[in-house]
N, C-alpha and C positions, 0 to 999 in steps of 0.2 A: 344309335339312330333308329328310332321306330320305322314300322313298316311303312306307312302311309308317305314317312316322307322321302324314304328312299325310292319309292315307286315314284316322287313328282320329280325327282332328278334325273330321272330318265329325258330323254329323247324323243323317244319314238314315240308317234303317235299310231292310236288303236282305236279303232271301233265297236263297239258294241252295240246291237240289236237286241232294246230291251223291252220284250214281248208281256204283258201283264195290263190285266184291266181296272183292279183295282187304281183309280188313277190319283190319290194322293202318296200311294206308294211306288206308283212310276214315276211321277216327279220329284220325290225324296231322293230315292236312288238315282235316277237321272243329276239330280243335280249335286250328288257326293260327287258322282264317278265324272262329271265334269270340270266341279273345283279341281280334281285330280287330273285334268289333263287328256283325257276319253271323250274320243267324240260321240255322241247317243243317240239314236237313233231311236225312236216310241213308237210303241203302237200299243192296243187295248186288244187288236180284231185276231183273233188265228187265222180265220182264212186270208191274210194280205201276207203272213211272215214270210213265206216260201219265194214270193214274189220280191219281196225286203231284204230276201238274204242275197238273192241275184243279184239284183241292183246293186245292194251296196258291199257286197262282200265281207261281212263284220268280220272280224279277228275273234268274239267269241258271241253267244248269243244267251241272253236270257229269258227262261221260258214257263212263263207259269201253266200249270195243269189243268186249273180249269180254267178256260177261254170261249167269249162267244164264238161262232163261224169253224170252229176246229179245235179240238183239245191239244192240249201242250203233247200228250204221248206219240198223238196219231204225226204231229206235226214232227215230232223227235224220227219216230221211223221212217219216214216220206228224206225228211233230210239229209239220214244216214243210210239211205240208198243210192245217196249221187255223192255223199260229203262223209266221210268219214273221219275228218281231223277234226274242224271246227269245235275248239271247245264250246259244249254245253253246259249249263246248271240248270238245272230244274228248280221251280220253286211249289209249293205247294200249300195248303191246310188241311186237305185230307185226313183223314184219321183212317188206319190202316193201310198207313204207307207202307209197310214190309214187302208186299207187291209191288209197288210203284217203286219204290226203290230198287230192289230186283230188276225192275226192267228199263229202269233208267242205266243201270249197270253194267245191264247186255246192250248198252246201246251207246258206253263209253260217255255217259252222263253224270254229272256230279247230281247229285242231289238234297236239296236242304228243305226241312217245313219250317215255311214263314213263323207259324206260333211257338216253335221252338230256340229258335236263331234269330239272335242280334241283328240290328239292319247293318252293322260294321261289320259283322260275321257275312254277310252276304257283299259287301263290298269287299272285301277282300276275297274273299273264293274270286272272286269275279278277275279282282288285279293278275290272284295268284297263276290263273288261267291264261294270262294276258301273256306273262314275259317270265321265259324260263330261268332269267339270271335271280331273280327274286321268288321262285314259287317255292323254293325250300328254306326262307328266312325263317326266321323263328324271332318272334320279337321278345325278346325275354329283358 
């Protein structure tokens, strides 16, 4: 059984707050991770997510780094001052991410660059984030 379909056999339903502006790659990803069963939650703006995460309390959040109104980092440490579980991913294009990664690190954030990582490599981070009975699957 691959990953993807073991994760739709699930149950439980999850939230995700998926923060990013590019907006044909918020709606790709939005709509894998809804075929799958994830409710989504969109926005393009940084300065609304914080307000987005109260509201709707996601189960994990996706977050890209550069963002109009608030950069994904500043938004990551603002979060992880009140919120320290909520799985994060980071997403990025940066070049000279050895930094940013580092500090998505110390701040208990996964981190992936968009130009390097499959948009299915980022759906799943995202699943594996979701539900501990499947985060150590191995689809082999």
């Amino acid at each position: 059984m691959g990953f993807f379909d073991l994760f739709k056999q699930k149950k439980n339903v999850w939230k995700v707050l998926l923060v990013e502006d590019d907006v044909p790659l918020r709606q790709f990803v939005a709509e894998r991770l809804v075929t799958l069963g994830v409710d989504v939650i969109e926005t393009g703006d940084g300065a609304t997510v914080l307000e987005l995460i109260k509201k709707h309390q996601p189960d994990c959040v996706v977050l890209d780094i550069m963002l109009p109104g608030k950069s994904g980092m500043q938004i990551l440490e603002e979060l992880r001052a009140d919120d320290k579980k909520t799985p994060v991913v980071m997403l990025t294009t940066l070049s000279g991410e050895g930094g940013l990664k580092l500090e998505a690190a110390k701040h208990n954030a996964v981190f992936l660059n968009k130009a390097n990582t499959a948009l299915e490599v980022v759906i799943e981070t995202v699943l594996r984030n979701l539900d501990e009975d499947i985060k150590e699957h191995n689809d082999k």
